[in-house]
Residue, then its C-alpha position, 0 to 999 in steps of 0.5 A: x189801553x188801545x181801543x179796539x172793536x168788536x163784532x159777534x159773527x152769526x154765521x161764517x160767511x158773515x165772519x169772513x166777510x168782516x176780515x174781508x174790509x178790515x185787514x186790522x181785524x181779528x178772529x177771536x175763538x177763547x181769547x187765550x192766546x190772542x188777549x194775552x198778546x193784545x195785553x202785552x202789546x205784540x198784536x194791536x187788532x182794531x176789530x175783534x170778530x167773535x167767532x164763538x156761536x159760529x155752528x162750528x162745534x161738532x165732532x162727527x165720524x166721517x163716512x170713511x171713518x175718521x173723524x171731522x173737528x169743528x173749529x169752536x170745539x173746545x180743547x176740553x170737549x175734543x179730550x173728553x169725546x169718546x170717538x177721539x178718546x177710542x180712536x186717536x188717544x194720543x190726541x186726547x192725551x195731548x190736550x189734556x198735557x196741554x193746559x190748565x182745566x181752565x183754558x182747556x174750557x175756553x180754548x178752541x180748537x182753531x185757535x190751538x192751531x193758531x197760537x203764536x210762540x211763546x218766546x220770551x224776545x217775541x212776547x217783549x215788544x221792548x226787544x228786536x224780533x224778527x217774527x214780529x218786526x221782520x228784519x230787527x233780529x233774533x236775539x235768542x240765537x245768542x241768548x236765552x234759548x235752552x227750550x228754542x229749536x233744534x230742527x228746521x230753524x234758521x238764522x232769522x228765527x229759532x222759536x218753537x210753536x208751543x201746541x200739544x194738539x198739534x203735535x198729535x194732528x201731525x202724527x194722524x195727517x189732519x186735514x185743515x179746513x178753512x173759508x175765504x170770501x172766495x170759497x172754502x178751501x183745504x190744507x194738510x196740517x204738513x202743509x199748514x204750517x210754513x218753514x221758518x226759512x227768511x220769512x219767520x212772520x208768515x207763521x201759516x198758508x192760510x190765504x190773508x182773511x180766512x176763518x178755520x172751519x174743522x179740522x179731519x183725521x182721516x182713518x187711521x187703524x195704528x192711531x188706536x194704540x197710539x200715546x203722547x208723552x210731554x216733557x216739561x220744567x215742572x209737573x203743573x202746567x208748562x210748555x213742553x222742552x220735548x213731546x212726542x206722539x207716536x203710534x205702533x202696529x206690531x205684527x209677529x215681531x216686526x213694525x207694521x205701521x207708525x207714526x211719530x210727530x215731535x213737539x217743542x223742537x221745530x218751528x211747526x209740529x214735527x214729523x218724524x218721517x225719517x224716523x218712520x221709514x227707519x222702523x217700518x218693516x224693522x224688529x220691534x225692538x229698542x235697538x230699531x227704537x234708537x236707530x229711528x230716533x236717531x235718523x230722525x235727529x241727524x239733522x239736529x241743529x242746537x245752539x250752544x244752550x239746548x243740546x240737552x234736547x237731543x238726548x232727551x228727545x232720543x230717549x223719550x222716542x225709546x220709551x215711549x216705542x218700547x211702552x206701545x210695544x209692550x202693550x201690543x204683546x199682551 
């Protein structure tokens, strides 16, 4: 076992500060993902800072109507708050798709959002990786990798980013917010997430040594009636092979307002912004549905073993339009 130490914040000025003069350190939220890394070998923190007891567990309205997250929410805390539940259901449903009872109780919300790939070259460090050693490879692009990417990845990284949460936060246009030694700062969940490009290790545009404070949805009426839809290997718990969130205002007929976000299919959290102008003053109707997710999907990249997610992906956006759809006839 490597040694390592560990220090309990009281306060985030404090918490930032120690990543400050240590660069080996870490942020520690529930440790479901960060300890099953430091298990296997792939991250080697030398200091643990516990950011748990940080007063970052509020979920609040905002004066505008949203909603503000703290970072320590836990992920069962955020799916049973009546305001998200009310308010965005697709992001309650994408928590509770997300994991077992048990890490749902431990997981945090900040670290959701930080959780690496689950890749099964990048969690064997006996294996080249280009995410974790730039520059050694990507050994997926020519094997094992029916549940990697089918848009935006490169020839350097082909992995997905494994959050449901995130999925839905795209959808709504989250808001990160985060602290530095040098003041706190903001950044739109489309701009969180780095493209893989030639740099497939640098995963985010935190600035080096931040600490997520909360995460903001802005008011958004369509979010209402809004759902998340996993498709997963077995019914218990598993990643996804293809999610999707999605919220629909009908109006006499025709398409109002939506928003789309597609998971398990990209490096990052995938909005479907094609998709969205597609639908967006178009019938409300199965046909429009196919139209949509096909805009979405031209740009549609498999390799030669995951395919089969383009199909499916098609029809899960299909069903799941038609379902909001449906309801909102009634």
């Amino acid at each position: 076992m490597r040694e390592f130490d560990y220090h309990r914040a009281s306060d985030v000025a404090g918490a930032v500060a120690v990543l400050g003069t240590d660069p080996d350190a870490r942020f520690l939220g529930g440790g479901t993902n960060l300890v099953d890394l430091m298990k296997a070998g792939v991250e080697r923190p030398a200091r643990l800072v516990d950011v748990r007891e940080l007063p970052l567990d509020r979920i609040e309205p905002t004066s505008d109507g949203g909603l503000r997250i703290g970072a320590t929410v836990t992920n069962s805390e955020l799916a049973a708050h009546p305001e998200v539940r009310r308010r965005y259901p697709a992001l309650a449903q994408a928590v509770l798709a997300g994991a077992s009872g048990q890490l749902r109780n431990m997981a945090t919300v900040g670290g959701n959002l930080l959780q690496r790939t689950r890749c099964g070259y990048f969690t064997d460090v006996t294996k080249p990786c280009n995410k974790r050693v730039p520059g050694s490879g990507c050994p997926a692009i020519h094997g094992e990798h029916h549940n990697h990417a089918i848009l935006g990845a490169s020839g350097h990284c082909v992995a997905v980013h494994p959050s449901d949460m995130g999925v839905a936060l795209a959808a709504f246009d989250a808001v990160i917010s985060y602290e530095t030694a040098d003041g706190p700062g903001e950044l739109p969940l489309g701009w969180f997430y780095l493209p893989v490009g030639d740099t497939p290790q640098r995963e985010t545009a935190l600035p080096p040594g931040a600490l997520i404070t909360g995460v903001t949805l802005p008011p958004a009426p369509v979010a209402a009636r809004s759902r998340y839809r996993k498709i997963r290997e077995r019914a218990s718990y598993a990643f996804a092979i293809g999610s999707v969130a999605a919220a629909l205002d009908v109006r006499d007929g025709m398409v109002h307002d939506v928003r789309l976000a597609f998971g398990a299919v990209a490096s990052r959290p995938w909005r479907a912004r094609a998709a969205e102008r597609v639908l967006t003053g178009a019938p409300a109707d199965g046909e429009s549905f196919a139209a949509a997710a096909d805009a979405e999907l031209a740009a549609a990249r498999p390799l030669p073993h995951n395919g089969y997610k383009v199909t499916l992906m098609r029809n899960l956006v299909v069903a799941v339009l038609t379902e909001l759809a449906g309801e909102a006839t009634r």
